[in-house]
C-alpha positions, -999 to 999 in steps of 0.1 A, spaced: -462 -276 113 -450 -243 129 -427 -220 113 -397 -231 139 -397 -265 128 -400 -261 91 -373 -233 85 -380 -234 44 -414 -224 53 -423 -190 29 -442 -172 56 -413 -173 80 -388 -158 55 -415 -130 50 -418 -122 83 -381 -114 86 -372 -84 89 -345 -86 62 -350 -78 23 -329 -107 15 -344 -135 39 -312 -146 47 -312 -124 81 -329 -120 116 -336 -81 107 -316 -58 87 -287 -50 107 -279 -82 108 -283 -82 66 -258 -52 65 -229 -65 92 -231 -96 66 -227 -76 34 -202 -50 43 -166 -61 30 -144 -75 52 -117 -49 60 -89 -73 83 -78 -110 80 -92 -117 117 -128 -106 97 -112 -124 62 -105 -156 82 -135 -161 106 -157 -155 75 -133 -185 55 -141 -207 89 -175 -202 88 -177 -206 51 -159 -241 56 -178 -255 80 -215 -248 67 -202 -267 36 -186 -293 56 -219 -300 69 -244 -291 38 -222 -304 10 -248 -289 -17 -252 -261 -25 -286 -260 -27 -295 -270 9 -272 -249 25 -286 -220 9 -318 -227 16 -309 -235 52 -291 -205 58 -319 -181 38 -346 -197 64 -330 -193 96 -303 -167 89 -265 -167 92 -260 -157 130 -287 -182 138 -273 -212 122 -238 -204 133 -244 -201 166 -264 -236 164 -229 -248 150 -211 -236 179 -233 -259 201 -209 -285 189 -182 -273 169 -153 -255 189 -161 -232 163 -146 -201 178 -112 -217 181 -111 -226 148 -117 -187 143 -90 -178 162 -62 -199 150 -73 -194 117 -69 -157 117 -34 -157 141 -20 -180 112 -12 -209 133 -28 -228 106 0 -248 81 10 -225 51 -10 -230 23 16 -220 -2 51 -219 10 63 -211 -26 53 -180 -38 64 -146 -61 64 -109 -51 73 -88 -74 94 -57 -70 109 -24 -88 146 -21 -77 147 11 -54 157 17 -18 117 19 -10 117 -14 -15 138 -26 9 122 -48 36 108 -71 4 141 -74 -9 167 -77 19 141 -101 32 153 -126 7 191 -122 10 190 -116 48 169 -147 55 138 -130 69 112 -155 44 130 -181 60 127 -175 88 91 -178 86 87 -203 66 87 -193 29 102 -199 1 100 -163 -23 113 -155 -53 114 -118 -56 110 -109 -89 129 -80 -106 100 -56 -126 104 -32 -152 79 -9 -144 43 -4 -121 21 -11 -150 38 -42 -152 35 -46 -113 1 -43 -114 -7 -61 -147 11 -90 -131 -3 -88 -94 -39 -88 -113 -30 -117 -136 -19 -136 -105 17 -138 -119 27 -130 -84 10 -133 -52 21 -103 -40 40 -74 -50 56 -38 -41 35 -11 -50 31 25 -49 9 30 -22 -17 52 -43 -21 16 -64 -37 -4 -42 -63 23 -37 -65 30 -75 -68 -6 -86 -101 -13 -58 -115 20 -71 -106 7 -111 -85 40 -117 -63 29 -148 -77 -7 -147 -101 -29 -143 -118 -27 -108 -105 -55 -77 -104 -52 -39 -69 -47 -34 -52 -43 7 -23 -23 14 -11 -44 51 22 -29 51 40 11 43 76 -3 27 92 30 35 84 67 46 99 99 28 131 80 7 122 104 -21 135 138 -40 132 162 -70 164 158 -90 171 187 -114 193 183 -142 229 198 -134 224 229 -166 197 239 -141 221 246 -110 206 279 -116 170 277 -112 165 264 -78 136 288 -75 105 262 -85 89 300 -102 112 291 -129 107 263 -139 78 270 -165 79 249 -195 103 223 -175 98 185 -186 97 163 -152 96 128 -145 77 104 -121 79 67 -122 37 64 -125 3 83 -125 -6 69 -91 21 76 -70 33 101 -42 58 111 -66 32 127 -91 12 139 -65 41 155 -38 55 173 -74 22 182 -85 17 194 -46 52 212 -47 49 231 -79 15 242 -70 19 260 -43 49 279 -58 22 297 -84 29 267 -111 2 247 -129 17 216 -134 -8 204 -162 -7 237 -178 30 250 -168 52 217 -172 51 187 -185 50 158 -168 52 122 -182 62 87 -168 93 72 -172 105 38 -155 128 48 -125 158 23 -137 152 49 -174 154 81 -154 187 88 -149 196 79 -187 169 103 -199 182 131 -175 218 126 -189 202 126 -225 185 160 -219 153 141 -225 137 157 -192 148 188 -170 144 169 -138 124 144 -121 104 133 -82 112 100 -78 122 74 -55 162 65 -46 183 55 -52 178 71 -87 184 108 -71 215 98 -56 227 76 -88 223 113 -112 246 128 -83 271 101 -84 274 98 -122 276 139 -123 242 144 -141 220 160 -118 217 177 -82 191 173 -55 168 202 -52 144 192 -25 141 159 -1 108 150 3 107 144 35 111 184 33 78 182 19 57 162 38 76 148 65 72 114 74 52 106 43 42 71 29 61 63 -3 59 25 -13 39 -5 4 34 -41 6 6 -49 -13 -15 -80 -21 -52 -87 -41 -80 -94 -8 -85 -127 -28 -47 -135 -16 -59 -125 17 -90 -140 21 -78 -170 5 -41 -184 18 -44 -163 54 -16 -187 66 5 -178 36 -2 -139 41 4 -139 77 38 -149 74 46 -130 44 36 -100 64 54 -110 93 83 -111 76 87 -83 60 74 -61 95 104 -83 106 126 -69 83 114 -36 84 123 -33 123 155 -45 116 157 -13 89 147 6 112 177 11 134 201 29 117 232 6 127 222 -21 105 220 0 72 256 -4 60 250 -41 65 218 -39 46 231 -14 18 254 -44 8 227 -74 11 205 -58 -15 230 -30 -41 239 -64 -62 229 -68 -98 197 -92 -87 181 -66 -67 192 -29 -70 220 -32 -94 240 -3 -79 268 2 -68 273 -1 -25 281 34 -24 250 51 -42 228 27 -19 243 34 14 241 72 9 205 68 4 200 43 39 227 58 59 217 98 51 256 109 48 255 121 12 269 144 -17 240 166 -27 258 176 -63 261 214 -55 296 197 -38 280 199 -5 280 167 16 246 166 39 235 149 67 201 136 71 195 105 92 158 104 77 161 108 47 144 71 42 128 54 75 106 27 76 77 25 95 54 -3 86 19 11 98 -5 19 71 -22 49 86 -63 55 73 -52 92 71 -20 85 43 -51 72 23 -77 97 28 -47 121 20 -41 103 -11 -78 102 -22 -77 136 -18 -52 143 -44 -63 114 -72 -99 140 -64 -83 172 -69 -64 163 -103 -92 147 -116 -84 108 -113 -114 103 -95 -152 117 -104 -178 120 -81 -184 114 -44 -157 98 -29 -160 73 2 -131 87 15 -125 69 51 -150 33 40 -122 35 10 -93 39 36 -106 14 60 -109 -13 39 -75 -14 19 -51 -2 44 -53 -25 68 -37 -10 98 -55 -40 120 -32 -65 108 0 -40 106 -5 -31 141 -11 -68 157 22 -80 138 45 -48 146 37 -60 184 51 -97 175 83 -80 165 89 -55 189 78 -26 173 49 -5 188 22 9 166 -3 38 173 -32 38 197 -52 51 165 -51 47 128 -57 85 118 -39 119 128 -40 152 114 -4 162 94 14 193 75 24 194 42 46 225 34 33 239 63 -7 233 54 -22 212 77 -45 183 65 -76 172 87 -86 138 72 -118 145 92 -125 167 62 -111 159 28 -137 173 6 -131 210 24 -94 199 17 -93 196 -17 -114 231 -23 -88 252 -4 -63 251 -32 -68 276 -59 -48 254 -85 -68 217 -87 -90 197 -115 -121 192 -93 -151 206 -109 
């Protein structure tokens, strides 16, 4: 019998050119084994999955079936007569029927959460067909403890986290994605008000400052900041986390000397006369990512129906936050005690950009929170860079497979199109950062130009 006919035949899985055996040659061997890094990749795999089980219901056969003649080969047998690159497509657009209309995301109640939440109140879930209960959080460990015990399907994050928890930086390792940037700038350093005299950053050695987690843009824009002012924030100051819903209490209680966090905690320690804003961050890095949308790749790979329209959704609502005419209207759908718990005054300073800045001047900055859904690959190799240089990460870092695979700027850009928005042309561009330009091209070059970092 020849080797064609008999595909379990040893002598034909040796003479592949694959170390495996499952494959026609090698290339073939690594397209199959890289990670999936969109849900059009994610679902076509989950088709293909389906029907070679469908039509080798053990487990056994089908493996040994697929190790003789290889993947490509017996798919494309399939597709002799299975429509089977319909199926593909209308699996991965989400025309498929929800697989779980009912589902959790979790949240931390700021401003930079804003599409997740005003998407309940404002009907945008509904809209496309979901039923979510957003869940009120203490605090990001509890996010991510919660997102990993699959308390909720999906969840607001920092955007560092997703990229911490694939890499297993403060936990336990798992593929996380990152579809969706909640908000850009929507940050500030808050000083206490007994500091109105040391707005010069040179001063503040020995200050205690705030941010609401290791892994966030907040540590890593103050840590940025202070830096390249001459300070050592691991040897100069001390910086430790604190809940953002604790911060303003703690400032009041002379606890800390100031904090970096997200709104609308900055503008609450204005508007109970506790602190003053030093510096917006969009002054620092303008246009930067603060908080995403975030979800585990097993939710992805998993419910794509259910994550499509999640997505949608809250790109929907996002383009509606977008234009600045809506954000009174907004301001009031989400300040209630369920979501921000603040009152509409605070929240519409933040989203409108009229506000007191407590030095008794009243400021107007249009941008000081914008939201712009698309995950850039650069934000992430940026990121990387800074989890590098203060030591969160050892080692050789992957630094654009990394980005590629958990921000997933495929799917951001496809949907941003399906609600009017239009997304770049590419997924990385070069940026400043007080004034230092960052080439994601070359991170590791990067990370040594500053004389104040971890790195060995």
């Amino acid at each position: 019998m020849s080797a064609f006919k008999d595909p379990f035949n040893p002598e034909l899985r040796l003479a592949r050119g694959c170390g495996c055996g499952r494959h026609n040659d090698q290339a073939e061997h690594d397209a199959a084994s890289a990670p999936p890094t969109d849900t059009e990749t994610l679902a076509s795999r989950a088709v293909d999955q389906a029907v070679m089980r469908a039509l080798f219901p053990r487990d056994e056969t089908r493996r040994r079936f697929l190790k003789a003649v290889g993947a490509n080969t017996a798919l494309a047998a399939v597709a002799q007569f299975f429509p089977l690159a319909a199926a593909r497509e209308a699996f991965a657009q989400g025309k498929g029927q929800i697989e779980k209309a009912s589902i959790k995301v979790g949240f931390i109640p700021i401003t930079c959460a804003t599409p997740i939440i005003m998407a309940h109140p404002m009907g945008f879930y509904a809209k496309h067909g979901l039923d979510v209960e957003v869940v009120k959080t203490a605090g990001w460990a509890v996010i991510r403890d919660k997102t990993l015990n699959k308390e909720y399907d999906a969840a607001h994050m920092l955007s560092p986290m997703p990229l911490a928890i694939t890499l297993g930086a403060g936990a336990k390792p798992e593929p996380y994605t990152m579809p969706a940037v909640e908000n850009i700038n929507g940050q500030a350093i808050t000083l206490a008000v007994r500091h109105k005299d040391k707005r010069d950053p040179r001063q503040w050695k020995g200050f205690k400052f705030a941010v609401p987690f290791d892994y966030s843009m907040h540590n890593y824009l103050l840590r940025y900041f202070v830096a390249e002012h001459g300070i050592d924030p691991d040897r100069d100051l001390q910086i430790r986390v604190v809940p953002p819903p604790e911060m303003v209490a703690n400032l009041r209680a002379d606890n800390i000397d100031g904090f970096l966090a997200p709104d609308p905690v900055n503008q609450r320690a204005v508007y109970d006369g506790v602190g003053y804003i030093h510096t917006l961050s969009k002054d620092i890095w303008e246009g930067h990512p603060c908080c995403a949308f975030a979800a585990s790749r097993q939710f992805v790979a998993g419910m794509p129906n259910t994550y499509h329209a999640l997505l949608k959704a809250i790109i929907d609502a996002a383009a509606f936050a977008r234009k600045p005419g809506n954000r009174k209207t907004i301001a009031e759908a989400i300040a209630p005690a369920n979501y921000l718990n603040q009152p509409v005054t605070v929240v519409e300073q933040v989203l409108t950009g009229t506000f007191a800045d407590g030095l008794g001047n009243v400021r107007k900055v249009p941008d000081r929170i914008d939201f712009d859904p698309f995950p850039w690959h650069s934000f992430a190799v940026w990121i990387l860079t800074q989890m590098k240089r203060w030591g969160q990460l050892k080692g050789d870092v992957s630094y654009g497979k990394i980005a590629y695979e958990v921000f997933l700027a495929t799917d951001a850009a496809r949907l941003m199109k399906e609600v009017g928005l239009t997304p770049p042309a590419a997924t990385s561009k070069k940026f400043s950062v007080m004034n230092k330009e960052f080439d994601p091209a070359n991170p590791d070059a990067y990370i040594a130009s500053f004389a104040i970092r971890r790195t060995a």
